[in-house]
Biopython code that builds the backbone (N, CA, C, O; Angstrom):
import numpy as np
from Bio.PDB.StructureBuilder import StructureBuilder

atoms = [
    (1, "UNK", "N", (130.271, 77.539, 151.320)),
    (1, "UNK", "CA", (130.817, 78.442, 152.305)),
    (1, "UNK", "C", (129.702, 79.293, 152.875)),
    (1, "UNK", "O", (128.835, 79.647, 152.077)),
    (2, "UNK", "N", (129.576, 79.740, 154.359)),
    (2, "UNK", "CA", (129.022, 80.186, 154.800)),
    (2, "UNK", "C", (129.765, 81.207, 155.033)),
    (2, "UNK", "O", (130.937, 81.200, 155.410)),
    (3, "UNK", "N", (128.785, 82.505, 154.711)),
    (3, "UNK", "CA", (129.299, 84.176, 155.406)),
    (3, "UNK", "C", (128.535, 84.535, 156.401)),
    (3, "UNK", "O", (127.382, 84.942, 156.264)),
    (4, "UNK", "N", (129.111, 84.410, 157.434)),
    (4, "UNK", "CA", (128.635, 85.199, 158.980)),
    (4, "UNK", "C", (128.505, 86.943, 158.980)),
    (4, "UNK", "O", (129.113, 87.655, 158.180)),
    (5, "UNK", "N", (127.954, 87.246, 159.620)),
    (5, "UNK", "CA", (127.555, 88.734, 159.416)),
    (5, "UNK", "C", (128.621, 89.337, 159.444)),
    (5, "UNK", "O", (128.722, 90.378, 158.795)),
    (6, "UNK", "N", (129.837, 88.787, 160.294)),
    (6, "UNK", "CA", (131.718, 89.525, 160.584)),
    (6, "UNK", "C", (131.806, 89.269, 159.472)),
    (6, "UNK", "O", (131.632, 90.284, 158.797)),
    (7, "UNK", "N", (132.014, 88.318, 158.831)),
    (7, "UNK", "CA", (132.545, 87.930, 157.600)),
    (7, "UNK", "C", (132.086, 89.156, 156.112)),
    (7, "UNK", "O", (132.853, 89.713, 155.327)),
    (8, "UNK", "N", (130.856, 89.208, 156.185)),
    (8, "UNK", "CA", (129.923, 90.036, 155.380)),
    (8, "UNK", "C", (130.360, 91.477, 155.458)),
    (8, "UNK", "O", (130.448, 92.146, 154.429)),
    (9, "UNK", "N", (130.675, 92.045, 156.813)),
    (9, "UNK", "CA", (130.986, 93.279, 156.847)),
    (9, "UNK", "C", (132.248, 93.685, 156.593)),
    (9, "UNK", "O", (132.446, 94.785, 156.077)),
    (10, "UNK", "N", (133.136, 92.953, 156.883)),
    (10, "UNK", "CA", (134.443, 92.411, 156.362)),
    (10, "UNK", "C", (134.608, 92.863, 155.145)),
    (10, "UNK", "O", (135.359, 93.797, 154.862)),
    (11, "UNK", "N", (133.858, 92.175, 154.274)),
    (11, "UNK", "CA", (133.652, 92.163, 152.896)),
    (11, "UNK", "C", (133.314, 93.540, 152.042)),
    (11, "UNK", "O", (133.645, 93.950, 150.929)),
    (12, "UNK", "N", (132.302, 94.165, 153.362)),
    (12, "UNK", "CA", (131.573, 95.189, 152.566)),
    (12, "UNK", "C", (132.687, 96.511, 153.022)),
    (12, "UNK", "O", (132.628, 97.667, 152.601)),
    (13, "UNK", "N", (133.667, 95.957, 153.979)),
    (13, "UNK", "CA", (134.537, 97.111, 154.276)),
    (13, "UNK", "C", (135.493, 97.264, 153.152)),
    (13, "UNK", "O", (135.799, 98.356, 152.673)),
    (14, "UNK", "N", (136.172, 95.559, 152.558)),
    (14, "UNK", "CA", (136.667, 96.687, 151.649)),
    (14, "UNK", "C", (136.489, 96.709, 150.448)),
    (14, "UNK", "O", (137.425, 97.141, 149.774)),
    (15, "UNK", "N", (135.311, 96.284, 149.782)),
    (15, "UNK", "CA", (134.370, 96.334, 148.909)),
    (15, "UNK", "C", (134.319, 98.072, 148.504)),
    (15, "UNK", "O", (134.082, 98.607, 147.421)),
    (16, "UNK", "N", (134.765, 98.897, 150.346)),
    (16, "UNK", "CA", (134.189, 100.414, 150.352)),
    (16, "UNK", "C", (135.361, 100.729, 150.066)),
    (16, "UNK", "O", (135.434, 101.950, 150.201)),
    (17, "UNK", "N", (136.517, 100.234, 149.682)),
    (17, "UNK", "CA", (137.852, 100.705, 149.603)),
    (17, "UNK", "C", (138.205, 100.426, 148.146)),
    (17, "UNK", "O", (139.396, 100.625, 147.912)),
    (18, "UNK", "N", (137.554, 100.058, 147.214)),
    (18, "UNK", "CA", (137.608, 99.902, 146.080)),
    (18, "UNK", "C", (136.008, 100.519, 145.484)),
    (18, "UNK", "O", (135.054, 99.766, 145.286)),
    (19, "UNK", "N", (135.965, 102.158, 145.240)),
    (19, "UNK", "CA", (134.277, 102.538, 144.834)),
    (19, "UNK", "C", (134.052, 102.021, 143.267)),
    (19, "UNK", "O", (132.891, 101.717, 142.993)),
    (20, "UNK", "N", (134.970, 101.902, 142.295)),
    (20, "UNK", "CA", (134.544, 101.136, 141.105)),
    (20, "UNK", "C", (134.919, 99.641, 141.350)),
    (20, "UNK", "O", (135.769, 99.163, 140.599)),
    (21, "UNK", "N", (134.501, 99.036, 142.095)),
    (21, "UNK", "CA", (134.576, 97.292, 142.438)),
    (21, "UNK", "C", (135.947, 96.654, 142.244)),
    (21, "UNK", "O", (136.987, 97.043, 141.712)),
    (22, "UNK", "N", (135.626, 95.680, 142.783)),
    (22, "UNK", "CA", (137.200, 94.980, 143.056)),
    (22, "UNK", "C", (137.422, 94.104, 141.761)),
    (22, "UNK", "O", (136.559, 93.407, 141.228)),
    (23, "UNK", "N", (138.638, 94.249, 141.377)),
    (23, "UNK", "CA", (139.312, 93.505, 140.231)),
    (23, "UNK", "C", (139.560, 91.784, 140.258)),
    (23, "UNK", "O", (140.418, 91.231, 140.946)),
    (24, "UNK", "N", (138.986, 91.371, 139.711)),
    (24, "UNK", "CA", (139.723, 89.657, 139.735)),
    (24, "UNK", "C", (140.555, 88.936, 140.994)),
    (24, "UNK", "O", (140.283, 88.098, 141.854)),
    (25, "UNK", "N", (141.655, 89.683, 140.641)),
    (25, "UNK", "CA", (142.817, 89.454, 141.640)),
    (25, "UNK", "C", (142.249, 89.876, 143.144)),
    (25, "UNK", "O", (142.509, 89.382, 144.240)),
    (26, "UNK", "N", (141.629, 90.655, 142.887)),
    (26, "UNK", "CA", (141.211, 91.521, 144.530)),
    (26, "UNK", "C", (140.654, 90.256, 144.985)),
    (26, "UNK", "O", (141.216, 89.368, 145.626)),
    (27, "UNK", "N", (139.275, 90.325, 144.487)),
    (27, "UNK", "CA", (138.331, 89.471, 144.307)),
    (27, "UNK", "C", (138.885, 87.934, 144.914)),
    (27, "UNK", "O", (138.481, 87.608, 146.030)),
    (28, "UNK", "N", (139.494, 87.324, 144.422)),
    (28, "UNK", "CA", (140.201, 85.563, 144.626)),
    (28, "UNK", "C", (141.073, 85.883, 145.989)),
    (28, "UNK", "O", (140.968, 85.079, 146.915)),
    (29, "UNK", "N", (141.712, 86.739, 146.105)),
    (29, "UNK", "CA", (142.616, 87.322, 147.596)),
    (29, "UNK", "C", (140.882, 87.019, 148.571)),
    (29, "UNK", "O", (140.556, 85.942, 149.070)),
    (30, "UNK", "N", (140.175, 88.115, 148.592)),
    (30, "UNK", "CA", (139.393, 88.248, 149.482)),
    (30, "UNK", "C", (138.564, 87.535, 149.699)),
    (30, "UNK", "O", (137.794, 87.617, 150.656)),
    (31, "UNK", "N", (138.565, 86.553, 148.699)),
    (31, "UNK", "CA", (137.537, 85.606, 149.124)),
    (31, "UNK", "C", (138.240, 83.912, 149.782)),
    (31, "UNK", "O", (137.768, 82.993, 150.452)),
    (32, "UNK", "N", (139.324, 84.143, 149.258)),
    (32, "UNK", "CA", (140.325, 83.392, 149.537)),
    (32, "UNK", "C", (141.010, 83.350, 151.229)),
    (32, "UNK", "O", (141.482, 82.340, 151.752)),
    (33, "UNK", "N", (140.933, 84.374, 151.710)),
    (33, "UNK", "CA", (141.356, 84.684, 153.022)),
    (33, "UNK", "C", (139.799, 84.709, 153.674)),
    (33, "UNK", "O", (140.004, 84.600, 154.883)),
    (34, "UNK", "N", (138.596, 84.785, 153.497)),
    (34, "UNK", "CA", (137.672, 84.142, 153.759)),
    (34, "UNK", "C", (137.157, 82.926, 154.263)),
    (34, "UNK", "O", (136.494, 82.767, 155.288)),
    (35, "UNK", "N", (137.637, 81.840, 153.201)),
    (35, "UNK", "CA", (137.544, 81.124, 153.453)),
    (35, "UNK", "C", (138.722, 80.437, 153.723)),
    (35, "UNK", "O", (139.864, 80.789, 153.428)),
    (36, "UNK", "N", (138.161, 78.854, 154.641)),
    (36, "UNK", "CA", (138.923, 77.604, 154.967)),
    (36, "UNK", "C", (138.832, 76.875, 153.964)),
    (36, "UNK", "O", (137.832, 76.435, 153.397)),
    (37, "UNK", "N", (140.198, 76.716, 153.691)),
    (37, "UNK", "CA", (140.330, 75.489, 152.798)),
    (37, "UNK", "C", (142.051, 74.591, 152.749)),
    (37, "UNK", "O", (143.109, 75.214, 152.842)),
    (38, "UNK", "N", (141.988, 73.456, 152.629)),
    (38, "UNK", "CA", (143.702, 73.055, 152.533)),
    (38, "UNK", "C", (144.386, 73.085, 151.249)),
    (38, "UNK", "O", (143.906, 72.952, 150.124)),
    (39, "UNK", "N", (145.742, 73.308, 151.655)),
    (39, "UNK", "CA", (146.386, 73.398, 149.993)),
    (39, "UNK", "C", (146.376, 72.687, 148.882)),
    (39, "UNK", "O", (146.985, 73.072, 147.884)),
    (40, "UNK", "N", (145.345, 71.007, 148.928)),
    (40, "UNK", "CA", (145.266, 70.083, 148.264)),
    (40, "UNK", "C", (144.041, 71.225, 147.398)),
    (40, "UNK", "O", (144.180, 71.290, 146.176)),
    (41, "UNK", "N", (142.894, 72.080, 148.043)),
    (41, "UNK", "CA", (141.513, 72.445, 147.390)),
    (41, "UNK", "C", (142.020, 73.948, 147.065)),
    (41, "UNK", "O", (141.224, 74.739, 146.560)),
    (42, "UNK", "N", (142.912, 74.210, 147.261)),
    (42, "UNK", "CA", (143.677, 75.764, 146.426)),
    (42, "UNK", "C", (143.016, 75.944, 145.274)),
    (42, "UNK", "O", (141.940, 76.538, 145.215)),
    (43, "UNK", "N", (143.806, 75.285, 143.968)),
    (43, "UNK", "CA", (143.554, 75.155, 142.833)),
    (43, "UNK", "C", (142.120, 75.310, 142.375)),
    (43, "UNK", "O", (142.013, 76.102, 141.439)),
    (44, "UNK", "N", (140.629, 74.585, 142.922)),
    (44, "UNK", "CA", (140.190, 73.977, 142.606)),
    (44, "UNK", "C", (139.391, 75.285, 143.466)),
    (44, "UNK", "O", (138.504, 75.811, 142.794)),
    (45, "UNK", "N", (139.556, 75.766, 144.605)),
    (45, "UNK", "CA", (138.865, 76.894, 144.983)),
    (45, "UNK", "C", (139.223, 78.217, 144.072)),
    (45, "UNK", "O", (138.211, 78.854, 143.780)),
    (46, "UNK", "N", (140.323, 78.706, 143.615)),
    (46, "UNK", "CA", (140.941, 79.316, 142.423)),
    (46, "UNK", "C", (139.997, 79.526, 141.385)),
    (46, "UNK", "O", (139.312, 80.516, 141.128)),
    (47, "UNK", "N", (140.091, 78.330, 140.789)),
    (47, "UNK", "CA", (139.433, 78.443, 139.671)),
    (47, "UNK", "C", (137.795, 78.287, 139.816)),
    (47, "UNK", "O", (137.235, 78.458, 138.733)),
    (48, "UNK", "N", (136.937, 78.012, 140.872)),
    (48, "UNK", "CA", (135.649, 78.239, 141.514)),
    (48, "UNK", "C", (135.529, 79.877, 141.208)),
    (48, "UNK", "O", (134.776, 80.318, 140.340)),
    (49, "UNK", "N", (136.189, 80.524, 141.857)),
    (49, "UNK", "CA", (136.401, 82.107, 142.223)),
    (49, "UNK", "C", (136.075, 83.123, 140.954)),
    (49, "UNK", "O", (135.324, 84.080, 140.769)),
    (50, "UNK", "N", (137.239, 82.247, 140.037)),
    (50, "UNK", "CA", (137.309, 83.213, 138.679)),
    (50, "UNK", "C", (136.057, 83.028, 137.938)),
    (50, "UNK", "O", (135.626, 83.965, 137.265)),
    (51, "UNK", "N", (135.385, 81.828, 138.000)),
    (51, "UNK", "CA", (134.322, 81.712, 137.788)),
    (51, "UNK", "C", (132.993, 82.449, 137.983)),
    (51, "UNK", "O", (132.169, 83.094, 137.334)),
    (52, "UNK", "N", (133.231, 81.997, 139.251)),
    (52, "UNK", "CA", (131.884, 82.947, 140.023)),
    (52, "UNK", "C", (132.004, 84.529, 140.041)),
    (52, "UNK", "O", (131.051, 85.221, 140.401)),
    (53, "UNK", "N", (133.238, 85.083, 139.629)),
    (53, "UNK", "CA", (133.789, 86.500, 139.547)),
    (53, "UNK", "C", (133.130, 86.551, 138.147)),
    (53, "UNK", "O", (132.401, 87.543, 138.160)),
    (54, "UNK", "N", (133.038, 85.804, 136.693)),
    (54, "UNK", "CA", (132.598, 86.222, 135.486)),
    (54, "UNK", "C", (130.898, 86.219, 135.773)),
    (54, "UNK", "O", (130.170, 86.939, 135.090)),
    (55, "UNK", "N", (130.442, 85.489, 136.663)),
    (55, "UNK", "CA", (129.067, 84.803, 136.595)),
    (55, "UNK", "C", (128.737, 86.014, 137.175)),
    (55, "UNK", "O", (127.849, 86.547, 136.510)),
    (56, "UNK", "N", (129.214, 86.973, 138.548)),
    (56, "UNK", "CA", (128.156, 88.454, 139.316)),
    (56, "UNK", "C", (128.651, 89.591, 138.664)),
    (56, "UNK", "O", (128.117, 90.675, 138.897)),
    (57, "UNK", "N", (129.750, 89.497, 137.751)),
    (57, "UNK", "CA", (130.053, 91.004, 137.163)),
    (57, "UNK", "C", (129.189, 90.884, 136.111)),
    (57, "UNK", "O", (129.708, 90.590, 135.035)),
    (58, "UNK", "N", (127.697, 91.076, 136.152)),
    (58, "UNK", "CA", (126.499, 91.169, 135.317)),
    (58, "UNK", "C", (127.077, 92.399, 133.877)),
    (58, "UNK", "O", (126.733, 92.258, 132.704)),
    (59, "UNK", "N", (127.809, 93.304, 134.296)),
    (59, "UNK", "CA", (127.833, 94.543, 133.776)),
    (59, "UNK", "C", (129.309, 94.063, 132.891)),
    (59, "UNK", "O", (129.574, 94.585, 131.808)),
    (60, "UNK", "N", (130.012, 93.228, 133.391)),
    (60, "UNK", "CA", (130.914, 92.891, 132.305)),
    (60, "UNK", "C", (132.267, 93.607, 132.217)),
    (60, "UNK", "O", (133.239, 93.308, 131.523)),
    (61, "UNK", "N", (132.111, 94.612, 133.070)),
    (61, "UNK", "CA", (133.247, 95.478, 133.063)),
    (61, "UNK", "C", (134.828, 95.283, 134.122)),
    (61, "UNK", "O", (135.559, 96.160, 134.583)),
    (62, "UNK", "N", (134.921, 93.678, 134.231)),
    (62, "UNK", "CA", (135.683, 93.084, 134.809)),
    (62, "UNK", "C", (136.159, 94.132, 136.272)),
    (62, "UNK", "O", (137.335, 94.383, 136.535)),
    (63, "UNK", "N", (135.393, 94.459, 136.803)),
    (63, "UNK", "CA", (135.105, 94.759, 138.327)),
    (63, "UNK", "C", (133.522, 94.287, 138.767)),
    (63, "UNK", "O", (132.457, 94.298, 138.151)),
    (64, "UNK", "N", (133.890, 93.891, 140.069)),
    (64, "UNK", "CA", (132.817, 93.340, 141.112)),
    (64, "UNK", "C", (132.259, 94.375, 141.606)),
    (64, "UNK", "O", (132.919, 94.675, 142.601)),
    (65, "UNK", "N", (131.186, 95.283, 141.433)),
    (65, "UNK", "CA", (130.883, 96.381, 142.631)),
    (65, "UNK", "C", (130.253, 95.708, 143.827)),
    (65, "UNK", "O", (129.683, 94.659, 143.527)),
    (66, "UNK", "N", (130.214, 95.980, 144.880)),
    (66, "UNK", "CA", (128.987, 95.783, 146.034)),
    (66, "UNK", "C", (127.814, 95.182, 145.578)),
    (66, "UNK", "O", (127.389, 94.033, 145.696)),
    (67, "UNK", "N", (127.443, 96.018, 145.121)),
    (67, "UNK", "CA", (125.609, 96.081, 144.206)),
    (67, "UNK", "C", (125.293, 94.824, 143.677)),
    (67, "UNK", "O", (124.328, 94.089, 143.889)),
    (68, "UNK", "N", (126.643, 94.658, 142.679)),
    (68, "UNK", "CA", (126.071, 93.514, 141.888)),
    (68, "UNK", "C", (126.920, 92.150, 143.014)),
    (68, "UNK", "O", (126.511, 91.082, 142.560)),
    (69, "UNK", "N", (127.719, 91.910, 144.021)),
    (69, "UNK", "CA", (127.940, 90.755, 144.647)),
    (69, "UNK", "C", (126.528, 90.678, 146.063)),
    (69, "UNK", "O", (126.050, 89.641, 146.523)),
    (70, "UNK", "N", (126.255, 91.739, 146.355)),
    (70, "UNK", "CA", (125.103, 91.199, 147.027)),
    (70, "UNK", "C", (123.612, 91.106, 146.287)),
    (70, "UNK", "O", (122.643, 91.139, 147.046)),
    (71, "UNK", "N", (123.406, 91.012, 145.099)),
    (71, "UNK", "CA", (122.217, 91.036, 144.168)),
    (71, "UNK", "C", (122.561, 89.689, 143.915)),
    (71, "UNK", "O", (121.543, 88.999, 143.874)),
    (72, "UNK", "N", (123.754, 88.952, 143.702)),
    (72, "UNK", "CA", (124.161, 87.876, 143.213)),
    (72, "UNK", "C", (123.404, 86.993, 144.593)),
    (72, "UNK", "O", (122.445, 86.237, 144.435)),
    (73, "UNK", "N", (124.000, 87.249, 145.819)),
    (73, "UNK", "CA", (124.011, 86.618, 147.313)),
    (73, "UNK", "C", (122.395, 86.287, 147.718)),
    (73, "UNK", "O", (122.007, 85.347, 148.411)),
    (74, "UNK", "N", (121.342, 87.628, 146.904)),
    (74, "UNK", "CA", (119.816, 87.416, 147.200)),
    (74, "UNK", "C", (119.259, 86.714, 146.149)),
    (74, "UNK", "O", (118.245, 86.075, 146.430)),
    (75, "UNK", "N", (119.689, 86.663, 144.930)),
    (75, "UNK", "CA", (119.090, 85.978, 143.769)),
    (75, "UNK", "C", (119.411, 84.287, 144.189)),
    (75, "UNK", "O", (118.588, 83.390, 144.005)),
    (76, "UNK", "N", (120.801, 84.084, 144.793)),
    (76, "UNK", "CA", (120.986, 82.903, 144.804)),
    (76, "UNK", "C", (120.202, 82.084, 146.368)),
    (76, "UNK", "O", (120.196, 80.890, 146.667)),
    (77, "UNK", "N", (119.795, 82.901, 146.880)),
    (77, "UNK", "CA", (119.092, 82.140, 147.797)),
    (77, "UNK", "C", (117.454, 82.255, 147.777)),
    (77, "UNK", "O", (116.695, 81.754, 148.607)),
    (78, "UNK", "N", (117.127, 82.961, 146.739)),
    (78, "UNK", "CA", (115.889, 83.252, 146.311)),
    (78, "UNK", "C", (115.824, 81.664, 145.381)),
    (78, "UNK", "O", (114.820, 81.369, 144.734)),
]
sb = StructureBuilder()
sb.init_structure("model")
sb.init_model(0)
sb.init_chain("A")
sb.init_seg("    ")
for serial, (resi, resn, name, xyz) in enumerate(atoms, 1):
    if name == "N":
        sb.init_residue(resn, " ", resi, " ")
    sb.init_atom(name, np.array(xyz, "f"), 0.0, 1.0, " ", f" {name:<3s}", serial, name[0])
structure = sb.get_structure()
């Protein structure tokens, strides 16, 4: 998936609406309405999500802050 700069700010808007980071559920919603996908790759994007949600919450404290999803976004293209 590609994030366009709308997309990104999008993100970081309500990233700003949650100041101790977004929860799981937040998290799979927003990334979910993000992206394109058909109801056959639901599931399979789902469980991608929860994944990649354990892999940038570095800190463990089952919230996503800002900080640590765009540290995730530069490490991975580094």
């Amino acid at each position: 998936m590609m994030l366009d700069k709308e997309k990104l700010e999008a993100l970081e808007e309500e990233f700003a609406e949650h100041p101790e980071g977004l929860e799981l559920d937040n998290f799979v919603w927003l990334m979910k309405s993000a992206m394109q996908h058909s109801e056959e790759e639901e599931y399979d994007l789902v469980h991608g999500l929860c994944k990649l949600f354990n892999e940038i919450d570095i800190n463990g404290d089952q919230h996503m802050e800002w900080k640590e999803f765009t540290q995730y976004i530069i490490d991975a293209v580094m």
